[in-house]
C-alpha positions as CSV (number, residue, x, y, z in Angstrom):
1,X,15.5,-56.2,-72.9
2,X,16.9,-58.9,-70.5
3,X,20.8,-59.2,-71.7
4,X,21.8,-61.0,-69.1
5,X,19.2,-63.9,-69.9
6,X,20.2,-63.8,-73.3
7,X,23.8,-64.0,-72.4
8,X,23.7,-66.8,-70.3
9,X,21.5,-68.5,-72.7
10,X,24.2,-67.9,-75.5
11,X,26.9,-68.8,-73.6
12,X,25.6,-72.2,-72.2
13,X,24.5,-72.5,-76.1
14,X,27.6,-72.1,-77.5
15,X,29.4,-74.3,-74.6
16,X,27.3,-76.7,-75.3
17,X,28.4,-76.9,-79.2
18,X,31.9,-76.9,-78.6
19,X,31.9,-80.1,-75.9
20,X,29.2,-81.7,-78.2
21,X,31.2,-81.4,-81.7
22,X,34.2,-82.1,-79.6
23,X,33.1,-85.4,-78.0
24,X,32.1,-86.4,-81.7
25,X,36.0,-85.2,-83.3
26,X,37.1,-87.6,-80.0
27,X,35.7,-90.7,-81.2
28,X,37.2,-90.3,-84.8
29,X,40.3,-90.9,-87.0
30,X,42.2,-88.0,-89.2
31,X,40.4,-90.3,-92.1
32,X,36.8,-90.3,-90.9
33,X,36.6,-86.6,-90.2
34,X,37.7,-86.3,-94.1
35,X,35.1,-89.1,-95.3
36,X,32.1,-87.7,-97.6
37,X,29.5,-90.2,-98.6
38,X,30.0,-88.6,-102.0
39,X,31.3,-85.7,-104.3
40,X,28.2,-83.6,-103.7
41,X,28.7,-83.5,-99.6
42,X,30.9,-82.3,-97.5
43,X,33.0,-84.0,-95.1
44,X,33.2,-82.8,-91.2
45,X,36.5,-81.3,-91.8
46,X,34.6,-78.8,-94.3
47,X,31.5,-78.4,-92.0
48,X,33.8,-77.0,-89.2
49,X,35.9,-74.7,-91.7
50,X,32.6,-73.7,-92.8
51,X,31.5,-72.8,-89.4
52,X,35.2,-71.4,-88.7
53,X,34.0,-68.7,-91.7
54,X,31.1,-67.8,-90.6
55,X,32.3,-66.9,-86.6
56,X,35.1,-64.9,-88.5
57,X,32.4,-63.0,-90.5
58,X,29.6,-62.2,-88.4
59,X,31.7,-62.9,-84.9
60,X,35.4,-61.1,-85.8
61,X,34.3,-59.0,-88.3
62,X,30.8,-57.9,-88.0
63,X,30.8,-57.6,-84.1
64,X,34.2,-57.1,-83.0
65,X,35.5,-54.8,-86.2
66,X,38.3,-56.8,-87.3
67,X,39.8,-57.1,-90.6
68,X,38.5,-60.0,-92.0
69,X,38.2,-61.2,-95.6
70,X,36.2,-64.3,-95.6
71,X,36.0,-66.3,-99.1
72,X,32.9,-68.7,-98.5
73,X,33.5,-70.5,-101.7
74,X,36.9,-71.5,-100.3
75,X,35.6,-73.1,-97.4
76,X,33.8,-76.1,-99.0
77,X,36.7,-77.2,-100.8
78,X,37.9,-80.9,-99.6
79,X,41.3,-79.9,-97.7
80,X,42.6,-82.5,-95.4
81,X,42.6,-81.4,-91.5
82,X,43.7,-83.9,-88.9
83,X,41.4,-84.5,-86.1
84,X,43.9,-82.8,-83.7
85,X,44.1,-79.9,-86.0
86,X,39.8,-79.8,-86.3
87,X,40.0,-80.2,-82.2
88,X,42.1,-77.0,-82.0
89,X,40.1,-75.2,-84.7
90,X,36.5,-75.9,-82.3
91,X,38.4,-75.3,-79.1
92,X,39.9,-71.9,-80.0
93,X,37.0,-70.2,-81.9
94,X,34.4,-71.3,-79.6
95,X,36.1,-69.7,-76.7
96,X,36.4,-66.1,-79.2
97,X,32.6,-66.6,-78.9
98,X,31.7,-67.9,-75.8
99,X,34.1,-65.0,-74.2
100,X,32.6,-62.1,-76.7
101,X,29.1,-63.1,-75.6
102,X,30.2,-62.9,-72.1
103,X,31.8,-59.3,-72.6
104,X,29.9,-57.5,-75.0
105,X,28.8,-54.1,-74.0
106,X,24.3,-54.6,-74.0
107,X,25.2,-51.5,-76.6
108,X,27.2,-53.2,-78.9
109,X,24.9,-56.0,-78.6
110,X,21.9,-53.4,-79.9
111,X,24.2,-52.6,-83.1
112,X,23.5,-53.8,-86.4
113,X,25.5,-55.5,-89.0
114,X,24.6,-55.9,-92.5
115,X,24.1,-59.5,-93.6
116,X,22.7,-60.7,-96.9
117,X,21.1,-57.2,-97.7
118,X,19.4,-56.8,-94.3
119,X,20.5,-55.1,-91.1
120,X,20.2,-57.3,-88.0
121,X,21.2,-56.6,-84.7
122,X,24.6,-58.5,-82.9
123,X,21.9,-60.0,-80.2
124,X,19.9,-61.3,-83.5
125,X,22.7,-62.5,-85.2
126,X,24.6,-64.2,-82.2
127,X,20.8,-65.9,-81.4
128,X,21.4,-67.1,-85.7
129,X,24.8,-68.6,-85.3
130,X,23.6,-70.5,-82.5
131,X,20.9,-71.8,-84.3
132,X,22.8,-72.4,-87.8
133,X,26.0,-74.2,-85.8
134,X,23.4,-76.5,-84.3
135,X,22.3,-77.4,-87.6
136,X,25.9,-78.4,-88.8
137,X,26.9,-80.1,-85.3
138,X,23.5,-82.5,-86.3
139,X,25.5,-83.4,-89.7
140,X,28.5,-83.7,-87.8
141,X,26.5,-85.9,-85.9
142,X,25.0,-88.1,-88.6
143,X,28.0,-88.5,-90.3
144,X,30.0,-90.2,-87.0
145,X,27.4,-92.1,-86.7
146,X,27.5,-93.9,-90.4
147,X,31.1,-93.8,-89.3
148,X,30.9,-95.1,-86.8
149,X,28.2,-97.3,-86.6
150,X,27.1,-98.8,-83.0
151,X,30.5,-97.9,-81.6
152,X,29.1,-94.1,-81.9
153,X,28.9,-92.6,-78.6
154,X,25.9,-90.3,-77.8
155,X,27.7,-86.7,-77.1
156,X,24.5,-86.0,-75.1
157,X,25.9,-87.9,-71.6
């Protein structure tokens, strides 16, 4: 197994999410990163405490042993962050990841955790989190843009 492939491929990954997501929080107000279109969807502010909840499970927890008691239910509950305080929250637990990636034994990154009934290995489940943080940075996306509208800047550039 190449680990150093799939550590650069993580960590460019995960870089990439955190000044994507960011660029999006920078075009925002505290109000629009609170906006849902409606009672059954979630705003960006619980998309990101969402995502916060999952690196703290299988990131914190699962790979790096700490003490963690993560209450999923909690995170889609509307709570008002400020864009400064969402800004923080991406900037800080992106770097955890981005530096764990960068420093995990290849050992530890053969280890399984538990996760919905079914062991997966660390290198499997840092390769998931990557793929299931993408899929909330595109809502993140979609809702700017309906925010937005043409004043949306592409966080691709």
């Amino acid at each position: 197994m190449n680990y150093d492939f799939n550590r650069s491929w993580l960590s460019n990954k995960f870089e990439e999410l955190r000044r994507r997501i960011l660029k999006a929080l920078q075009q925002l107000s505290d109000d629009q990163v609170n906006w849902r279109p409606d009672g059954a969807s979630h705003s960006i502010s619980t998309l990101l405490r969402h995502v916060d909840g999952n690196i703290q499970e299988r990131i914190m927890k699962g790979i790096l042993g700490r003490d963690i008691h993560r209450n999923r239910k909690d995170e889609f509950e509307p709570i008002y962050m400020t864009r400064p305080e969402l800004e923080k929250l991406v900037q800080d637990r992106f770097e955890l990841v981005i530096v764990t990636v960068n420093t995990i034994a290849d050992e530890q990154l053969e280890q399984k955790q538990r996760v919905r009934n079914r062991e997966r290995t660390n290198l499997d489940m840092l390769h998931q989190c990557a793929a299931h943080y993408s899929e909330h940075m595109g809502q993140i996306f979609y809702i700017a843009k309906q925010m937005l509208q043409e004043n949306y800047k592409s966080t691709s550039i």
